[in-house]
N, C-alpha and C positions, 0 to 999 in steps of 0.2 A: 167556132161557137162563141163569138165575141158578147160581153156580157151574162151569162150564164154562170160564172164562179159569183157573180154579186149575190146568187140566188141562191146556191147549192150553200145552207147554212150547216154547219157544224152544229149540234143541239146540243153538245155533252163535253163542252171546254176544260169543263170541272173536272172532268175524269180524266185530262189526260195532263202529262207531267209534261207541261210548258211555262213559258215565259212569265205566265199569270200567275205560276203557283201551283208547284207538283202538286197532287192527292194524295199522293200514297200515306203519306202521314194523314193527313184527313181522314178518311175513311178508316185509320184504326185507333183514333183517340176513341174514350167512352168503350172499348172493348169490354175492357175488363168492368164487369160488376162485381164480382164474386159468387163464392159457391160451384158447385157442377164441379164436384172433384172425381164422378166416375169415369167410366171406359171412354166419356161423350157423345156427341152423336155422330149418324151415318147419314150421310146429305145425298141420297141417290135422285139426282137431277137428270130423267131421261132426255130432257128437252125435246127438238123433234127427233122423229125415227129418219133413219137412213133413206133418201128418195122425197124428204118433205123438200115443198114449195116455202122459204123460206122469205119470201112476200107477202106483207101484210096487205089484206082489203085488193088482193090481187085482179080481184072483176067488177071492182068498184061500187059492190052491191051496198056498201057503207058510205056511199056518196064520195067525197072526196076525204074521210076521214083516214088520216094519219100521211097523205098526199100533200106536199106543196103546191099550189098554184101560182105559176110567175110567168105566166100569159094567158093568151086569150083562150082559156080553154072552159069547158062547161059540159056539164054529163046528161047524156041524154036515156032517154028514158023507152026511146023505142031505137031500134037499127045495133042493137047488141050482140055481139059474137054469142052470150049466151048470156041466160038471168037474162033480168030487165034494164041495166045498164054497163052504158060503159062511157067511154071521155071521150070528147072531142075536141080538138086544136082548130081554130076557122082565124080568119082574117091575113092579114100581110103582114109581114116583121115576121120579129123572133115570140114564140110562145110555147109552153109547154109543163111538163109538173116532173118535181122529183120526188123519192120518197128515198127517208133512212133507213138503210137496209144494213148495217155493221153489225149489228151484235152478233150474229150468227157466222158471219163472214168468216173463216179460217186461212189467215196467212198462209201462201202456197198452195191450196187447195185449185183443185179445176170446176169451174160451174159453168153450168148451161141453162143460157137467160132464152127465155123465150114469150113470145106475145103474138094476140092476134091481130091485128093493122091493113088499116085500108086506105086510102087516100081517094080525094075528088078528082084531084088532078095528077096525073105523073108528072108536070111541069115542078111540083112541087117537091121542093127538100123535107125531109121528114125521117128522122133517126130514132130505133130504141134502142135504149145502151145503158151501160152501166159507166158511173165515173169515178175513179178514186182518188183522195185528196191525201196530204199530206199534213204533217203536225202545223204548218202557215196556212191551211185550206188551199194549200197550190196544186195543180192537177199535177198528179204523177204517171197518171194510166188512164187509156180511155179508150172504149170497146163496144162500138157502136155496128149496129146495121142499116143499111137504108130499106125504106117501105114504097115497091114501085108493083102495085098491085090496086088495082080498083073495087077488089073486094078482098072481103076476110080472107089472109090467108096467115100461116104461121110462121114467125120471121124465127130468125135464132140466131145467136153468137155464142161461141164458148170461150171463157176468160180464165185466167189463173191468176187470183189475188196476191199484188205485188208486195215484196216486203218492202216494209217503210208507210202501208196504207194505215191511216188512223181515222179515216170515215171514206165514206160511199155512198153513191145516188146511182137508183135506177131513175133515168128518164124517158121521157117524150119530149122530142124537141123537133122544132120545125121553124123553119125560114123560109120565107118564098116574099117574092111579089105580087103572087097573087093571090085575090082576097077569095079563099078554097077551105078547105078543111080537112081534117082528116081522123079518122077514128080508131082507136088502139083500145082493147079488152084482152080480159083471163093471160096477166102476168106470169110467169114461174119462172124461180131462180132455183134451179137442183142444185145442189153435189154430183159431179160424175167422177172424181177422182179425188183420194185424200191426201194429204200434204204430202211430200216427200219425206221420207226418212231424214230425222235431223244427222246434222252431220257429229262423229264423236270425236272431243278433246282428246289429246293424244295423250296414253298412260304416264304416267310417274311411276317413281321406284316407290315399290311396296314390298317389300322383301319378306316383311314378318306376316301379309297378306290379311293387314288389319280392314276387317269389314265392318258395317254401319251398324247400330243399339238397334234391333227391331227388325226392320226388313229382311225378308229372307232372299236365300239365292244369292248367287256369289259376282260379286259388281266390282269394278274396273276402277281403282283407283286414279281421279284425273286432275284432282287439284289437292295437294296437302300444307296444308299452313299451321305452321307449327310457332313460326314468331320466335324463333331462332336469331341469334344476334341482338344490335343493339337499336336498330332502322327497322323502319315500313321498307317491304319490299315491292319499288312504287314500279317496278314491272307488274304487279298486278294490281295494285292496289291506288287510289287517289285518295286524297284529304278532303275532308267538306263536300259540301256538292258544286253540280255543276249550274245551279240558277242563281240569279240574283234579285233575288225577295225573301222575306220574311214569312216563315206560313205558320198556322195555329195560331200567331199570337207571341209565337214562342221568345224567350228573353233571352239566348245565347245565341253569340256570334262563333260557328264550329271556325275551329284555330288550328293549322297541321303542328304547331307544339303542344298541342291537347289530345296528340295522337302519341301514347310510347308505347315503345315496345325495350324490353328487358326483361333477363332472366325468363325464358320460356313462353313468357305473358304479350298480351295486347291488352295496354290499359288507355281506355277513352275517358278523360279526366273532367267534372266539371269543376268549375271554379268561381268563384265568387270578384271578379274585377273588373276594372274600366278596361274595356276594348272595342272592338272592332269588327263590322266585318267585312270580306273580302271587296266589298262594295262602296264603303267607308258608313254604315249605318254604324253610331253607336251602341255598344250594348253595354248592361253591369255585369254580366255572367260569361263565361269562356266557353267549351266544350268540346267533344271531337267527335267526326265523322268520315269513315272510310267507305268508301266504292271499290267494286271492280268494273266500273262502264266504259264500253267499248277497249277494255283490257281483257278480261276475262269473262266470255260468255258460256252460256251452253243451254241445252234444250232437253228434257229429260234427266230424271237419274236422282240422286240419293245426295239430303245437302245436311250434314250436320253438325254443331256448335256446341261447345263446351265450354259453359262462362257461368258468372257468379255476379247478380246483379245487386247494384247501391240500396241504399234506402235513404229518405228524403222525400216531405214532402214537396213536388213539384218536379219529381224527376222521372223521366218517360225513359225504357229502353227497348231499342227495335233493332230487330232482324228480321230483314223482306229479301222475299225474289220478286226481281221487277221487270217485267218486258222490256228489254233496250233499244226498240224500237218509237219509248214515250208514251205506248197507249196502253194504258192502267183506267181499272181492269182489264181484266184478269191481274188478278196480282197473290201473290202468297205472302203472309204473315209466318214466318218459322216461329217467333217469341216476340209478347210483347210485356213487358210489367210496369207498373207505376209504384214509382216511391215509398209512396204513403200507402201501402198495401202490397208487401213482399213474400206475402205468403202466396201471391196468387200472380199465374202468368196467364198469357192468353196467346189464341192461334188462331189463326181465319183463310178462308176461302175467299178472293171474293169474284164474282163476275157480272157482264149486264146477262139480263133475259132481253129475251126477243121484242120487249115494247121500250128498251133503253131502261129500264128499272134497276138498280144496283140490287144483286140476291147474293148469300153466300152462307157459309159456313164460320159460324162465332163459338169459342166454346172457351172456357175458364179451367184452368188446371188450378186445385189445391192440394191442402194437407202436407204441404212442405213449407221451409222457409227456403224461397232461394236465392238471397243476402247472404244467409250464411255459410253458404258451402255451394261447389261447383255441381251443375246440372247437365245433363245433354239432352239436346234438343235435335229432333229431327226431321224432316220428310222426307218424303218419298214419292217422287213427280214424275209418273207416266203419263202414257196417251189416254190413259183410259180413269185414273183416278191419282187422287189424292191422297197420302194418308199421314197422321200428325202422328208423332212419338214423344215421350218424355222421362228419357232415364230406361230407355228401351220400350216402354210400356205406350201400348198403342191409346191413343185419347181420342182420334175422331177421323174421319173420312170422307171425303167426296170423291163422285162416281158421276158423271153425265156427261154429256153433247156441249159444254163450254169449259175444257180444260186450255189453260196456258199452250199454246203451242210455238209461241214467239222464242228465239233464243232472251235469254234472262240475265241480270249478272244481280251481282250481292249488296246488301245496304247492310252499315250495321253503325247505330247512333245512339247516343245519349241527349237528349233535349233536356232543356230548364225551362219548364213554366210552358205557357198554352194553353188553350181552348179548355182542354180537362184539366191538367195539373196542378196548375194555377190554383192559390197561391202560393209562392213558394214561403215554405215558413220552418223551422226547426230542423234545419239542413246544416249536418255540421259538417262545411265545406273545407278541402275538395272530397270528392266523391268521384269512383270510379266504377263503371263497366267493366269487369275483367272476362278477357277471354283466352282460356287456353287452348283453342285449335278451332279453324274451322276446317273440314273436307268438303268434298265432291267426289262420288262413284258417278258414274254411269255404266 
């Protein structure tokens, strides 16, 4: 299929954590407004029902709207498998159209693509398939059929989406010598089977059989971090992250001396000096940032934090679950606060809808101060929803057809300055993050 990746564009770079510039901080500056200190909201997103066609403009009755064109193709108006259109591929060379079809796509799932397809000529090559790209838009999987039929008939292939896919095309594609045609209508891409059961992290000692603030039912203690000693313990854990750019704006270079641990505690430090970062950008501000990627993952299950955040204006603190696969969304917000307003933390949902639109769940915790004193923060991450906690007390929910199902691993940072926190002003540095524990149940 020589030439054909020039075509197959990625439309949503933004959203995925690469070379250009994770998102996940992106999409949760400006969270917090304030206010909304009740129970929060219930975000019940049915998205489609179980059995939908998860292809848009599938029989092309919307012309070529939401369809690449990257050959000679052209929608006719009579000779339709059904409705009054469908596409045609004519001429010699390569031509054919793709469409983005990710958002709904669930890692490991099985689907069964099908279409109706005709061709002029049997001489002719002529493929519908599905292709999947990888976080460089390299093919990783490609799952095509051929169309050797001179009338309508219904082709089909059944795929299991690979992990590591961060976009997808269904196409039409055809190659030939000869200057022929061929015609493809009424697309469907089902579900015939749901992801495989994620695999579970193997227990830890829990002897005193301490369970999560909030969730009920009795969970499997799989990761406990208690910050024990006087080191990060970098079997699980990394410094800083793993890009090199600068995103938000932000004025700190994270530093793994910006990272301690003592006396029970994890404290991510900022600081006010001339340094560096890992890349050699200059920065005036220091600060720290730990991972568990590609150290510690896991999919499902109960992720909770106990920490006591800075004040300061201009100072951001997060705690994410993030697909470690790179493609964000889906991404979960545990806690976020800004400096200059420590009475208020925030939590979020987020994922695409079905037209690539970013939708989720936002919601503001008040009526505490939590600078002053240690809080616990919670979720609670099945197949089926979402639910946010705060000091045990449930604050918000999501429920739908676009849950996380990638394995995940942990972020947890203090930025200076950025897109929202900016500017930094009446910060009496250093300033610390502290965290006394995080778990994992599943």
């Amino acid at each position: 299929m020589r030439g054909v990746s020039l075509c197959y564009i990625v439309v949503f770079c933004s959203a995925i954590l690469c070379a250009c510039g994770p998102a996940f901080e992106a999409y949760n500056y400006g969270d917090v407004m304030g206010g909304g200190s009740g129970t929060g909201p219930i975000l019940n997103d049915p998205g489609l029902p179980p059995g939908a066609n998860i292809v848009r403009n599938a029989s092309f009755e919307g012309d070529l709207s939401v369809w690449e064109d990257w050959g000679g193709s052209s929608l006719l108006t009579v000779g339709a498998h059904s409705g009054g259109k469908a596409v045609r591929i004519s001429g010699s060379g390569q031509g054919g159209i793709g469409q983005e079809v990710i958002y709904r796509i669930q890692t490991g799932a099985t689907y069964q693509l099908k279409a109706q397809a005709k061709v002029a000529s049997l001489s002719d090559e002529v493929y519908v398939g599905v292709r999947f790209f990888d976080l460089s838009n390299g093919t990783i999987a490609d799952f095509r059929t051929r169309v050797q039929t001179t009338s309508y008939k219904e082709h089909s292939v059944s795929l299991k989406v690979p992990t590591g896919a961060s976009s997808a095309k269904v196409y039409v594609w055809k190659q030939s010598s000869f200057n022929s045609f061929a015609d493809v209508d009424d697309f469907s891409m089902v579900m015939t089977a749901e992801p495989e059961p994620p695999l579970k992290q193997a227990p830890v000692a829990n002897p005193d059989n301490v369970q999560p603030l909030g969730p009920s039912g009795q969970w499997t203690l799989v990761f406990d971090e208690n910050f024990s000693g006087t080191r990060l313990n970098t079997t699980w854990w990394n410094t800083g992250f793993w890009y090199n750019t600068t995103i938000n704006n932000e004025l700190q270079a994270y530093r793994p001396e910006n990272v301690r641990v003592g006396g029970g505690y994890l404290q991510l430090v900022a600081e006010q000096r001339s340094t560096q970062t890992t890349w050699g950008e200059p920065k005036n501000y220091a600060s720290g940032a730990i991972t568990t990627r590609n150290k510690f993952t896991f999919t499902f299950g109960v992720v909770e934090a106990r920490l006591r955040v800075p004040v300061g204006q201009g100072l951001s603190s997060l705690f994410q679950i993030e697909p470690n696969n790179k493609r964000s969304p889906p991404s979960i917000t545990v806690m976020h606060a800004l400096g200059q307003m420590p009475t208020v933390t925030s939590f979020n949902y987020r994922y695409y809808d079905i037209n690539g639109v970013v939708r989720g769940l936002v919601n503001n915790v008040t009526g505490m101060d939590f600078s002053d004193s240690y809080h616990t923060f919670t979720v609670e991450w099945t197949a089926t929803h979402v639910n946010f906690y705060v000091d045990g007390v449930l604050r918000g929910s999501y429920s739908g057809s676009q849950i996380l199902r990638d394995p995940a691993f942990l972020i947890l940072n203090l930025a200076v300055g950025g897109t929202v926190p900016s500017p930094v002003s009446n910060v009496g540095f250093p300033q610390t993050l502290q965290v006394d524990y995080i778990r994992v149940w599943q």
